[in-house]
N, C-alpha and C positions, 0 to 999 in steps of 0.2 A: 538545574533542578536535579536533583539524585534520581538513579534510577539506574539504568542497565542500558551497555551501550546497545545493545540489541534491540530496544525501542526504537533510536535514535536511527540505528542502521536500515532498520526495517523499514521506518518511516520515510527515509528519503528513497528506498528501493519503491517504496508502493508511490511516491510522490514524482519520482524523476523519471522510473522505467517506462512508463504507458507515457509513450508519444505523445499518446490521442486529450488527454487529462482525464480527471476523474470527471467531467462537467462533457464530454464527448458522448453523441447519441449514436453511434455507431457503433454499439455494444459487440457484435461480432466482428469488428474491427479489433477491438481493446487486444493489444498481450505486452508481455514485456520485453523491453530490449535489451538482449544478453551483453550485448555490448555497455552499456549506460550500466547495467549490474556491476560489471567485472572492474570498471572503472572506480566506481563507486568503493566499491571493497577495496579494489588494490590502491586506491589513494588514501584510504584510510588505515588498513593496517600497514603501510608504508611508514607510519608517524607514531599512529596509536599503540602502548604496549597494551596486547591483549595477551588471557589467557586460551591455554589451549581448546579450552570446551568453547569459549567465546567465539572464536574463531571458527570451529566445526558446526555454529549455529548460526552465522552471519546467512545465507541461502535463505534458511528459513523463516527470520525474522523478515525479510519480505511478504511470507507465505501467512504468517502471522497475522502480521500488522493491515495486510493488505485483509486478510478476515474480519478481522476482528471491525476495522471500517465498513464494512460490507454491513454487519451487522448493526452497527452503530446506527448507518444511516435509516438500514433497513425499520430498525427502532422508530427513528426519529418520524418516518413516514407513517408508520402503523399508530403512533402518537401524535395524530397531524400535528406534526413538524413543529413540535414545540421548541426545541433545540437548533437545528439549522436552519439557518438564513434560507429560503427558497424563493424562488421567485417566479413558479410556476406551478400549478399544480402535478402534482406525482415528480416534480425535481429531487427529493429525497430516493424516489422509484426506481430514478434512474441512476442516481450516485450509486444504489447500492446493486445494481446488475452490473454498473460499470465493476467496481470493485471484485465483485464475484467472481468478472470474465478474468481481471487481473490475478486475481486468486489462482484459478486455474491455470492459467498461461504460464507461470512461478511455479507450481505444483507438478506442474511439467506431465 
């Protein structure tokens, strides 16, 4: 689907870095692992040609993407949960503090 590899980047940073997942209630547990980042990035621009600005924002399309889900979810619950699948009350609640903690963790 077009778009910007910066989504794509991002998205696997907010999805592979947190150990714990996004579905983890050990919210002050959640951060990201610099390790699983730097992997992430260096096996991709290893192959991918990117440009230079591309590349100077890969960091923060984690910090992005990992928001902008925060938000989403946040949505979703304040919307009882018309959008995600939940399977327990305030599950929307807690994806999006998961997130939020991911945020910060990345924001460093």
């Amino acid at each position: 689907m077009p778009g910007t590899v910066l989504s794509d980047i991002g998205d696997m940073i907010r999805t592979y870095s947190n150990r714990l997942g996004e579905e983890s209630k050990e919210i002050a547990q959640v951060s990201a692992d610099q390790e699983i980042i730097a992997n992430i990035i260096n096996g991709f621009t290893s192959t991918a040609v990117l440009s230079e600005k591309e590349k100077a924002y890969l960091n923060f399309a984690g910090q992005a993407l990992s928001l902008m889900q925060c938000v989403r979810f946040l949505t979703d619950y304040l919307n009882n949960d018309a959008y995600y699948h939940t399977t327990y009350p305030a599950h929307n609640w807690l994806r999006a503090q998961n997130q939020w903690a991911l945020y910060r963790s990345l924001k460093g």
